[in-house]
NULO-373294 format. One record per residue (C-alpha): residue in one letter; x, y, z. Coordinates in nm, 3 decimals. Layout:
# NULO-373294
+--------+---------+---------+---------+
| residu |      xx |      yy |      zz |
+--------+---------+---------+---------+
|      a |       X |       Y |       Z |
...
+--------+---------+---------+---------+
This chain:
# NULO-373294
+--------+---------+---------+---------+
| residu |      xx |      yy |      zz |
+--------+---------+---------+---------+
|      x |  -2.161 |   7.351 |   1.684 |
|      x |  -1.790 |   7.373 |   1.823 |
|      x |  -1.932 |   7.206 |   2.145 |
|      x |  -2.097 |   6.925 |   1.948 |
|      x |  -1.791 |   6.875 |   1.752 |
|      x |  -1.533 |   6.897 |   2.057 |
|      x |  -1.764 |   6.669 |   2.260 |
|      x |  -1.757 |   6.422 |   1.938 |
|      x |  -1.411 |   6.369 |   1.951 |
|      x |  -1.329 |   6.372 |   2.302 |
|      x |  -1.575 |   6.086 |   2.295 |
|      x |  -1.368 |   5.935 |   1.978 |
|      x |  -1.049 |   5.926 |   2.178 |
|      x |  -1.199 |   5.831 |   2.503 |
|      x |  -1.331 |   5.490 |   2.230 |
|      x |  -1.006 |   5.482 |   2.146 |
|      x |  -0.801 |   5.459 |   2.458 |
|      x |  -1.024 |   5.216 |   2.566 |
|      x |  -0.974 |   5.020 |   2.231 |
|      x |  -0.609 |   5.060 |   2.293 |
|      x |  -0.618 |   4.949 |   2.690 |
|      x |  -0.823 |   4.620 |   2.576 |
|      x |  -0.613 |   4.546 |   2.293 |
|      x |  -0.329 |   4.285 |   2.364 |
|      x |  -0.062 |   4.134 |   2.196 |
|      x |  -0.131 |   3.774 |   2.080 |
|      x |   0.089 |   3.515 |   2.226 |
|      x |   0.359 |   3.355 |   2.000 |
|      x |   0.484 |   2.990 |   2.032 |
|      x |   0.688 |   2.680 |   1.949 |
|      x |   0.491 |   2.326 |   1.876 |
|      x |   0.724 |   2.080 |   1.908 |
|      x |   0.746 |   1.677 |   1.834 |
|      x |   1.060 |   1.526 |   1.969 |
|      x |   1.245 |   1.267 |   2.206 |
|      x |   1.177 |   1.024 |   1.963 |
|      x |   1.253 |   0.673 |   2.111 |
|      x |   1.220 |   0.322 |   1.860 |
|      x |   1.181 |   0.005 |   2.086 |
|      x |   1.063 |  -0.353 |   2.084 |
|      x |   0.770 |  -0.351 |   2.293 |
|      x |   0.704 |  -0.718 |   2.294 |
|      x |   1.035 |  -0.845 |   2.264 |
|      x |   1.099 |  -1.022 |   1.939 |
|      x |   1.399 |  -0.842 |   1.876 |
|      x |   1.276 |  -0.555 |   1.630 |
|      x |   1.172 |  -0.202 |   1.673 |
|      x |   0.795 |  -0.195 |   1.697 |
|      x |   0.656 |   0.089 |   1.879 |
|      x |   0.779 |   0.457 |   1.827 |
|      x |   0.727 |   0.702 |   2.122 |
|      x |   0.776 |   1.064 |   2.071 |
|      x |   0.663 |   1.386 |   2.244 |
|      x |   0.455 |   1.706 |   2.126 |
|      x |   0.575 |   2.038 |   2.353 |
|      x |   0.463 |   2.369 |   2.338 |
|      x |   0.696 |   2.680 |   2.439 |
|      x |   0.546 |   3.022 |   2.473 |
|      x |   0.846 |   3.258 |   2.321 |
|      x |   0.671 |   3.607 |   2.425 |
|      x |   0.602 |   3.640 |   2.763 |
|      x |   0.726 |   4.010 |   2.797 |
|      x |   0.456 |   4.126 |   2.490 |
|      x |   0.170 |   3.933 |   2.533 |
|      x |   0.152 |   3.849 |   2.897 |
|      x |   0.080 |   3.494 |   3.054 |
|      x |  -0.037 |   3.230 |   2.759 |
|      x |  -0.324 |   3.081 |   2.898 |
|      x |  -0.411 |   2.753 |   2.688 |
|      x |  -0.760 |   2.733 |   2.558 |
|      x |  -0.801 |   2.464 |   2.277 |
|      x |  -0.535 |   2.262 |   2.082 |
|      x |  -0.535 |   1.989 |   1.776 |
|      x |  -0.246 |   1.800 |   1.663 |
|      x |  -0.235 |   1.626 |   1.298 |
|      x |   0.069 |   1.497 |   1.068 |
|      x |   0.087 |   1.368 |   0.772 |
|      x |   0.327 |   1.114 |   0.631 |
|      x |   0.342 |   0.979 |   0.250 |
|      x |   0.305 |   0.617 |   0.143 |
|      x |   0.676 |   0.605 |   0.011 |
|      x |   0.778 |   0.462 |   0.374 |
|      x |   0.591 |   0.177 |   0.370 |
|      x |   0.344 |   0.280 |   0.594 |
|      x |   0.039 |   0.097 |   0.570 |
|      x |  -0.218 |   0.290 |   0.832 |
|      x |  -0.474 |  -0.048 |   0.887 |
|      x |  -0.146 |  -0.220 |   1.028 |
|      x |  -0.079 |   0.012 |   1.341 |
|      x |  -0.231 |   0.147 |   1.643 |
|      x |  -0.165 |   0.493 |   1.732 |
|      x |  -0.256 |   0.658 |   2.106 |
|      x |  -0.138 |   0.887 |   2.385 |
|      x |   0.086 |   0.701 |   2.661 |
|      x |  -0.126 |   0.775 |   3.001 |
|      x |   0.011 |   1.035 |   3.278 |
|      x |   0.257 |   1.159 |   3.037 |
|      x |   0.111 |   1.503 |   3.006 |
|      x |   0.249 |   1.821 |   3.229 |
|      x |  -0.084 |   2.024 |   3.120 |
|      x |  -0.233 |   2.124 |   3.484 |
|      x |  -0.559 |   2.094 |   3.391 |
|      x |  -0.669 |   1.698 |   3.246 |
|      x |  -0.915 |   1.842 |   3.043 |
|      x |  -0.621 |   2.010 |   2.776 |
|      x |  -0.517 |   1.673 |   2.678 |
|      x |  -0.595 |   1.582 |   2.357 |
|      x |  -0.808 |   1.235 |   2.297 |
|      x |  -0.933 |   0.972 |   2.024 |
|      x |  -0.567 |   0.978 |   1.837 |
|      x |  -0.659 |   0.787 |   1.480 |
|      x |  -0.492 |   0.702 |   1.201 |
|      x |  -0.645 |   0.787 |   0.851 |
|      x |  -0.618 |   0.687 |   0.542 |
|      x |  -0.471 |   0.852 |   0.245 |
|      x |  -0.763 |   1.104 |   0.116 |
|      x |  -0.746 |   1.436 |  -0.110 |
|      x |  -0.577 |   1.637 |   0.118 |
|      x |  -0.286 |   1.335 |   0.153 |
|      x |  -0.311 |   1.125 |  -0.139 |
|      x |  -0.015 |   0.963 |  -0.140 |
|      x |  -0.035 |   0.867 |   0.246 |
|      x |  -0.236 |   0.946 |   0.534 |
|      x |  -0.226 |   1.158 |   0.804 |
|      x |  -0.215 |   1.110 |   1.222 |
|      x |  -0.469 |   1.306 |   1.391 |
|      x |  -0.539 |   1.366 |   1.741 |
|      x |  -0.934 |   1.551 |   1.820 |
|      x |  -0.922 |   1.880 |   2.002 |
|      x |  -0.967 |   1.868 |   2.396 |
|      x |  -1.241 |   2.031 |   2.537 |
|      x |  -1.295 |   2.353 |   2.545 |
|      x |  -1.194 |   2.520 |   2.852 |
|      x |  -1.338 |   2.833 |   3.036 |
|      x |  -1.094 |   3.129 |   3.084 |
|      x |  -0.895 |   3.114 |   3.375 |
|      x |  -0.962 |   2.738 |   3.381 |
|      x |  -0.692 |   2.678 |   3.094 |
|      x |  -0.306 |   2.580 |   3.214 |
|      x |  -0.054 |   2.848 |   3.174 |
|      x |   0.219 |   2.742 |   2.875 |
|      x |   0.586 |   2.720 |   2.992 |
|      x |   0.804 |   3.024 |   2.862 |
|      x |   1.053 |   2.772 |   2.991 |
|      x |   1.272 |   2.549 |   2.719 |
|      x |   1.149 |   2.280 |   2.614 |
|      x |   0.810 |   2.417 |   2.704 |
|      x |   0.472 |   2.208 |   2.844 |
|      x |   0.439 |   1.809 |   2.752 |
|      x |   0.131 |   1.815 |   2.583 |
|      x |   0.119 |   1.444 |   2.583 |
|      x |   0.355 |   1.171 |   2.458 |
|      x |   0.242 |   1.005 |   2.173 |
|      x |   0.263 |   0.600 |   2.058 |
|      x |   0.250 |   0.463 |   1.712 |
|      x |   0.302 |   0.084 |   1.734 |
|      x |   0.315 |  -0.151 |   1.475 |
|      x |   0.051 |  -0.440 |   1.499 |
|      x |   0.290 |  -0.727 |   1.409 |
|      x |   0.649 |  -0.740 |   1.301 |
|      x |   0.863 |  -0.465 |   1.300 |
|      x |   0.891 |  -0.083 |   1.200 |
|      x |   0.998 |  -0.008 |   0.813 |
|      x |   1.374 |   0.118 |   0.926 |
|      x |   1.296 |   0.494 |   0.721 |
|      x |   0.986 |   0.613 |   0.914 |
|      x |   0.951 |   0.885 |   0.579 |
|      x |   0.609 |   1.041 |   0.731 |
|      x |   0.820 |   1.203 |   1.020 |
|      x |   1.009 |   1.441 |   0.833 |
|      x |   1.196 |   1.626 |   1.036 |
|      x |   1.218 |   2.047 |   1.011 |
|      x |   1.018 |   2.377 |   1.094 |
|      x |   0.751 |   2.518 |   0.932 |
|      x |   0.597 |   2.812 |   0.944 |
|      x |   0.157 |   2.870 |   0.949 |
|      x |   0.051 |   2.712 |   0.551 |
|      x |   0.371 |   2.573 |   0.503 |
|      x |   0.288 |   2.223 |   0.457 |
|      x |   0.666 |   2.134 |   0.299 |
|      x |   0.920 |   2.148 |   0.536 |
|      x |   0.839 |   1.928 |   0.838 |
|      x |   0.537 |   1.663 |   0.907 |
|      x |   0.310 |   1.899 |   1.042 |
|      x |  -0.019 |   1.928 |   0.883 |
|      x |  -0.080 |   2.306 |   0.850 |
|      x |  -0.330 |   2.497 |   0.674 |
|      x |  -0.475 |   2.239 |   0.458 |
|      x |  -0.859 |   2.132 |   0.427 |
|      x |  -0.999 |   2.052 |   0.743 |
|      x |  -0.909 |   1.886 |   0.977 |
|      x |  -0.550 |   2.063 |   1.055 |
|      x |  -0.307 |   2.181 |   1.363 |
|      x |  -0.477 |   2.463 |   1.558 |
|      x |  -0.375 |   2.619 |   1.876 |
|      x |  -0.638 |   2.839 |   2.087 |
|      x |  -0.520 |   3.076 |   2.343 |
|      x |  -0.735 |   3.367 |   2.628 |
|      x |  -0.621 |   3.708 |   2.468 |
|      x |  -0.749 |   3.880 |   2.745 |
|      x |  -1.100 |   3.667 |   2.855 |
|      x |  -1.146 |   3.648 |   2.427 |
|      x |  -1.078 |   3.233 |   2.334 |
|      x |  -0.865 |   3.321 |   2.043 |
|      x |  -0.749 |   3.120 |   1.711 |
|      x |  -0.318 |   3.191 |   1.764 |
|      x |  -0.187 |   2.917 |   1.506 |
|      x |  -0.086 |   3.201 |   1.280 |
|      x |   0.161 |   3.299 |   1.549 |
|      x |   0.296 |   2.975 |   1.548 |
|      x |   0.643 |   2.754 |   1.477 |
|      x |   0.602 |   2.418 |   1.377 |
|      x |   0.916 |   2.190 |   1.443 |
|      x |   0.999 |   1.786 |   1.388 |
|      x |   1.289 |   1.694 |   1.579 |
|      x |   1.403 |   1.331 |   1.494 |
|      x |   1.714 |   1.334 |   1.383 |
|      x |   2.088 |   1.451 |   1.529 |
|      x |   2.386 |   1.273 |   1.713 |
|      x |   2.230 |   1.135 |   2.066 |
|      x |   2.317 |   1.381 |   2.364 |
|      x |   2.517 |   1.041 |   2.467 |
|      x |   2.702 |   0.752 |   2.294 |
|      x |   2.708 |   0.449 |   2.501 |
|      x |   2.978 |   0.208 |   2.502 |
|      x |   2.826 |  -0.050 |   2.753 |
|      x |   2.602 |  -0.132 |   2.958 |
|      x |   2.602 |  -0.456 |   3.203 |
|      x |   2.444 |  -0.584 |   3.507 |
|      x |   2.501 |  -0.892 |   3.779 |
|      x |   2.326 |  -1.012 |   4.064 |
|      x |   2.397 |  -1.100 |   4.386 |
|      x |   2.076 |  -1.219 |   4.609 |
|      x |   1.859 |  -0.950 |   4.551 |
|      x |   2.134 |  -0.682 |   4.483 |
|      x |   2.138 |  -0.593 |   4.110 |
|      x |   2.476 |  -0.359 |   4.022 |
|      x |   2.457 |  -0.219 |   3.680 |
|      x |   2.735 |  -0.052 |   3.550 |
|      x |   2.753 |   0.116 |   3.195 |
|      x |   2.986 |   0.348 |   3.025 |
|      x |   2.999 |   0.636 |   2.779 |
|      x |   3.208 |   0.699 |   2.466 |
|      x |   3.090 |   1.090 |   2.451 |
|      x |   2.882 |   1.291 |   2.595 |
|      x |   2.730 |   1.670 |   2.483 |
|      x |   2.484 |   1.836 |   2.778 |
|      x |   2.430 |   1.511 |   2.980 |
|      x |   2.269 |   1.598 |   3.300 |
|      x |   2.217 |   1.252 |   3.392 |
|      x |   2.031 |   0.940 |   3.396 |
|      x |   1.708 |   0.790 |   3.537 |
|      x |   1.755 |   0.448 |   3.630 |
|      x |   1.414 |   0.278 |   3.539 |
|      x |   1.312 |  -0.110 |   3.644 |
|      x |   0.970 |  -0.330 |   3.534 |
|      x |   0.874 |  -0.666 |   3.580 |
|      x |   0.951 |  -0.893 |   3.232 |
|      x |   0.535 |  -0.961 |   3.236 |
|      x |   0.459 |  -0.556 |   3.304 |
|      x |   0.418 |  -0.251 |   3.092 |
|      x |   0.499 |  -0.005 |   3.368 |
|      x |   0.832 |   0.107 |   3.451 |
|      x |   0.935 |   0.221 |   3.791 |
|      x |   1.204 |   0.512 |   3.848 |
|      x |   1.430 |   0.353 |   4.140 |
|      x |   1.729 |   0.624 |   4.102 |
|      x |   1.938 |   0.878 |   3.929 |
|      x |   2.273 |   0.908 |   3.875 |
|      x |   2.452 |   1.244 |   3.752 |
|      x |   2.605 |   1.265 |   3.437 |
|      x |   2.968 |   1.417 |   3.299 |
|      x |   2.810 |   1.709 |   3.113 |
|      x |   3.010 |   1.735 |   2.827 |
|      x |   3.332 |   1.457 |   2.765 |
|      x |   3.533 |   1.293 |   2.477 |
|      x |   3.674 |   1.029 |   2.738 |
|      x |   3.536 |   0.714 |   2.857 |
|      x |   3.308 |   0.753 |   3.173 |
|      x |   3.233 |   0.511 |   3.381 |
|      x |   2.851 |   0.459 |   3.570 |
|      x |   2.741 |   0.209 |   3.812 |
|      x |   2.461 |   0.229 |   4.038 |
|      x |   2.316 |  -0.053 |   4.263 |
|      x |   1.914 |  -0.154 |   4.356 |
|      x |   1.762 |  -0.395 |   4.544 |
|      x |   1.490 |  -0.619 |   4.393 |
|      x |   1.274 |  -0.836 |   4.568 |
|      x |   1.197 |  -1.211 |   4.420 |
|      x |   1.136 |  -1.201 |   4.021 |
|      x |   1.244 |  -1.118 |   3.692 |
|      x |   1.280 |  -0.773 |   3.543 |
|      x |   1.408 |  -0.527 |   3.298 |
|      x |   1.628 |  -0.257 |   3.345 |
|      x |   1.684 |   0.084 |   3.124 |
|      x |   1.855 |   0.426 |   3.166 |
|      x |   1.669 |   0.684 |   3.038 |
|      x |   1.912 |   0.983 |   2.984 |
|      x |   1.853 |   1.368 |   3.051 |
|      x |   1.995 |   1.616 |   2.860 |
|      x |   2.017 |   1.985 |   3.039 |
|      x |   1.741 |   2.113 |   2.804 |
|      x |   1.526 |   1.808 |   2.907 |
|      x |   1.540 |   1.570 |   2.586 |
|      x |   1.563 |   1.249 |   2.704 |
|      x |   1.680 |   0.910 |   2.528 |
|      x |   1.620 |   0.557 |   2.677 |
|      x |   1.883 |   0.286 |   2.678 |
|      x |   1.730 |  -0.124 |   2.754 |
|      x |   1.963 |  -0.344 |   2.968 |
|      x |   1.963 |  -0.682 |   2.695 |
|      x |   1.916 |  -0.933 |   2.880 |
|      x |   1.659 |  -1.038 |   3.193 |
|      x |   1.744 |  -0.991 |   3.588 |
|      x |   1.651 |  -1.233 |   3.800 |
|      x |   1.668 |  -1.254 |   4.173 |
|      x |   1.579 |  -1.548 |   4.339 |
|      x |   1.438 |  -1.663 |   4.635 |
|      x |   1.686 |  -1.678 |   4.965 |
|      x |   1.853 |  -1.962 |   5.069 |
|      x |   1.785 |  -1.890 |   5.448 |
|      x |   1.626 |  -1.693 |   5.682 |
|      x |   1.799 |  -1.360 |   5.784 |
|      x |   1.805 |  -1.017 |   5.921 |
|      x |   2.047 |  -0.776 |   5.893 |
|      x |   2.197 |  -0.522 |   6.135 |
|      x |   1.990 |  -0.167 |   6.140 |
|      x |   2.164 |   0.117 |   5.875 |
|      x |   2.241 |   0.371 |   5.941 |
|      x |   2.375 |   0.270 |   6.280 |
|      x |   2.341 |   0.488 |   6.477 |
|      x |   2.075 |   0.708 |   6.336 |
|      x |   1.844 |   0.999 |   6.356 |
|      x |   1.558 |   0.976 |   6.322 |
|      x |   1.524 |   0.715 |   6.065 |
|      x |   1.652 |   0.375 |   6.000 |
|      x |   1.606 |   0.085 |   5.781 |
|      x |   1.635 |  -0.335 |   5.830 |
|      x |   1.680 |  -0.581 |   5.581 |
|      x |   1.523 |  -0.952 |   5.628 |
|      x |   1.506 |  -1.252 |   5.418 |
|      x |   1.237 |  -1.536 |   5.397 |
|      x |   1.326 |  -1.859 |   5.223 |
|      x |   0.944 |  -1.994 |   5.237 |
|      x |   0.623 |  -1.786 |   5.310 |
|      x |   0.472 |  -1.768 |   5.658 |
|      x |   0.380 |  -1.491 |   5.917 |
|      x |   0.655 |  -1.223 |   6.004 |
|      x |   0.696 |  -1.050 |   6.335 |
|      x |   0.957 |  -0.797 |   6.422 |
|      x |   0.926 |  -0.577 |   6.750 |
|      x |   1.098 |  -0.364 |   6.887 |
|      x |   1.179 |  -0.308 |   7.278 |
|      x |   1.362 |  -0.061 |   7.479 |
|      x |   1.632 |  -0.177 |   7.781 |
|      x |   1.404 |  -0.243 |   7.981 |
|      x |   1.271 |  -0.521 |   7.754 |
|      x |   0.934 |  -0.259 |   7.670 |
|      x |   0.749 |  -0.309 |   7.367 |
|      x |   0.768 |   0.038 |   7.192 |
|      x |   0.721 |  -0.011 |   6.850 |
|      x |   0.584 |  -0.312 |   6.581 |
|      x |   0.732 |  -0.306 |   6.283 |
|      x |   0.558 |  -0.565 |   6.115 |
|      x |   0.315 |  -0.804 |   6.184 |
|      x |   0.189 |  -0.962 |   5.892 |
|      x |   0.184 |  -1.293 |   5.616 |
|      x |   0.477 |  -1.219 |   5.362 |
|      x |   0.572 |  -1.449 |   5.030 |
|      x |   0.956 |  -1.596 |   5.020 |
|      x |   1.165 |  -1.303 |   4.919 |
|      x |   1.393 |  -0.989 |   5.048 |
|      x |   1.216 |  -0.700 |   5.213 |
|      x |   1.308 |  -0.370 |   5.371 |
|      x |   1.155 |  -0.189 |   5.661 |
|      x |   1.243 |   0.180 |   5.757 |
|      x |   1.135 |   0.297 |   6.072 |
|      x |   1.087 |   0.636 |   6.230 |
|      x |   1.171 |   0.669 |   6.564 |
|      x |   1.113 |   1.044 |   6.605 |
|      x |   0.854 |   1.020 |   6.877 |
|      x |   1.115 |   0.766 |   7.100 |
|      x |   1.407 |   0.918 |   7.350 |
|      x |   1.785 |   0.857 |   7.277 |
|      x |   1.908 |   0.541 |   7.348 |
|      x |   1.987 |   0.191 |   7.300 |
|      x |   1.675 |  -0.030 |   7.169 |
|      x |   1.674 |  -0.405 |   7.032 |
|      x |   1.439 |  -0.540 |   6.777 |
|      x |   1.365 |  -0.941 |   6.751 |
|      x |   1.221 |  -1.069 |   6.398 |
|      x |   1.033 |  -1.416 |   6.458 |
|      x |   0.954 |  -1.588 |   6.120 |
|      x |   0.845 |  -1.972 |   6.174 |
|      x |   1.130 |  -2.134 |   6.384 |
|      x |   1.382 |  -1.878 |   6.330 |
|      x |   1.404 |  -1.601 |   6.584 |
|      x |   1.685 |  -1.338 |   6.567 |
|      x |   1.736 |  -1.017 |   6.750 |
|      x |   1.999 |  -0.746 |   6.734 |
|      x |   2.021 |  -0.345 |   6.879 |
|      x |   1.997 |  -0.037 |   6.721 |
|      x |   2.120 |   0.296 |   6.839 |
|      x |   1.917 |   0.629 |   6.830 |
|      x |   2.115 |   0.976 |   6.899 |
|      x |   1.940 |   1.251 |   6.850 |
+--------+---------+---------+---------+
């Protein structure tokens, strides 16, 4: 009987190590909407569109172990108070704007729904769960502030302008049921905000572990004092300055086409950090032939970002004459660019020989539109030494020498 018995609860505490090993602490975490950005999409001088994003931060790593993402669903509501009328606005995610790793955690089908019981005096925005992924398939969540984009996120008004108090984003944090103190749409009747996480290889309901936080308001990182920009050719200088600034780590200098939708990231220049005084910006691009739109979107250290639009249109214009200029850098190693200009469209040529009047290299060889373009060139693969390149473009023909030193 003492054998049965001792046998009985060595195998009770052999269980119950087991249990014990298995067991693991459930990852906590931080869901996030902010960088909220108002702009006029179309360009009839009022806000429109609203941007913002929704981040999630795993807060602890050293308990719980790597937070592998299984399942998430985003929903706020907003009350009728702001003016809000659901049927008049489109609401969607802005594409590539996620960080997830795997395409598959993005959320899809954002909608907007009308007030119901669970939001009577509004309605609610509500994006659908992605699909469920596999363990070991689902991205790992940044422990790193601000934490992994989910997505950014568009409401846009279908004509006209924004109400100027957007009441449904409330800003604050809430805790798991607390439906009061931000936008978030917690714990009511289906559907709600859920987050799903791999404790251990178990896909595992963690929105009880959650924070729940709508960042919208606050002084701006940076106060702007001006921003300007003039032409000259195809060489656009803006120059802009700041009144304050509080954790600036820069800006992102961002250019589209007036007809486009896209906007392309042509630089960066660093920012002051933290100032009182007036600092002064300029940075210079070159545009081909066309009319565009220019913005700063500024970086703070923690990675909050705000966008400032240049007011008015750029235009460069088509050159005057046909041109190239002189190689730069001068001399160089191993790479090198040239700048040409063509007042009317027609075939290009430029070649490149050695001294001994050798073709080693074709730069281009093609039909181009009137405009200004830019070739680099590598010239790795070529010895030291003096070269000359020719550019033939209808009757003009113009040829200069470049230097290599390697």
């Amino acid at each position: 009987m003492k054998k049965s018995a001792k046998l009985f609860f060595t195998l009770l505490f052999v269980v119950f190590a087991i249990n014990m090993a298995n067991a693991q602490i459930q990852p906590t975490f931080n869901l996030t909407a902010s960088n909220f950005n108002f702009t006029d999409s179309i360009g009839n001088g009022g806000n429109d569109a609203m941007t913002f994003d929704i981040m999630i931060l795993h807060t602890n790593l050293a308990q719980s172990g790597p937070f592998e993402f299984a399942l998430g669903q985003y929903y706020f509501n907003f009350d009728g108070t702001s003016g809000v009328t659901p049927a008049d606005y489109t609401y969607f995610l802005v594409p590539g704007t996620t960080t997830f790793t795997n395409v598959l955690a993005v959320p899809r089908n954002p909608t907007i729904v009308n007030p119901d019981a669970t939001s009577p005096t509004g309605g609610s925005l509500r994006v659908n769960s992605n699909t469920v992924l596999g363990t070991g398939n689902g991205p790992i969540v940044s422990t790193s502030f601000p934490g992994t984009r989910v997505s950014q996120f568009k409401l846009k008004k279908k004509v006209g302008s924004m109400p100027i108090s957007l009441n449904f984003m409330k800003p604050g944090t809430s805790g798991y049921a607390d439906t009061g103190s931000s936008a978030w749409r917690l714990a009511l009747p289906n559907p709600f905000t859920k987050i799903f996480a791999y404790v251990g290889t178990l896909n595992t309901d963690i929105s009880l572990q959650g924070t729940y936080t709508v960042e919208t308001g606050g002084a701006l990182p940076v106060e702007l004092a001006s921003f300007t920009a003039v032409s000259n050719r195809n060489t656009v200088t803006l120059n802009w300055s700041t009144a304050t600034e509080t954790n600036n780590a820069g800006f992102d200098i961002e250019r589209k086409t007036v007809n486009s939708t896209e906007w392309t990231k042509v630089g960066n220049v660093a920012g002051s950090g933290n100032s009182t005084e007036i600092r002064n910006y300029t940075f210079t691009d070159r545009a081909n032939t066309g009319k565009f739109n220019y913005r700063l979107k500024q970086i703070d250290v923690n990675g909050h970002f705000e966008y400032f639009n240049l007011s008015s249109e750029i235009e460069v214009g088509v050159p005057n004459s046909f041109d190239m200029s002189q190689n730069y850098p001068n001399p160089f190693n191993p790479s090198t660019k040239i700048n040409y200009d063509l007042p009317v469209d027609g075939k290009v040529s430029i070649i490149l020989y050695d001294l001994t009047g050798r073709q080693v290299a074709n730069l281009v060889n093609e039909v181009k539109t009137a405009g200004y373009y830019t070739v680099s060139f590598n010239a790795s693969n070529l010895a030291s030494g003096m070269y000359f390149y020719r550019i033939t473009a209808g009757n003009f023909v113009s040829t200069k020498k470049m230097v290599l030193v390697k």
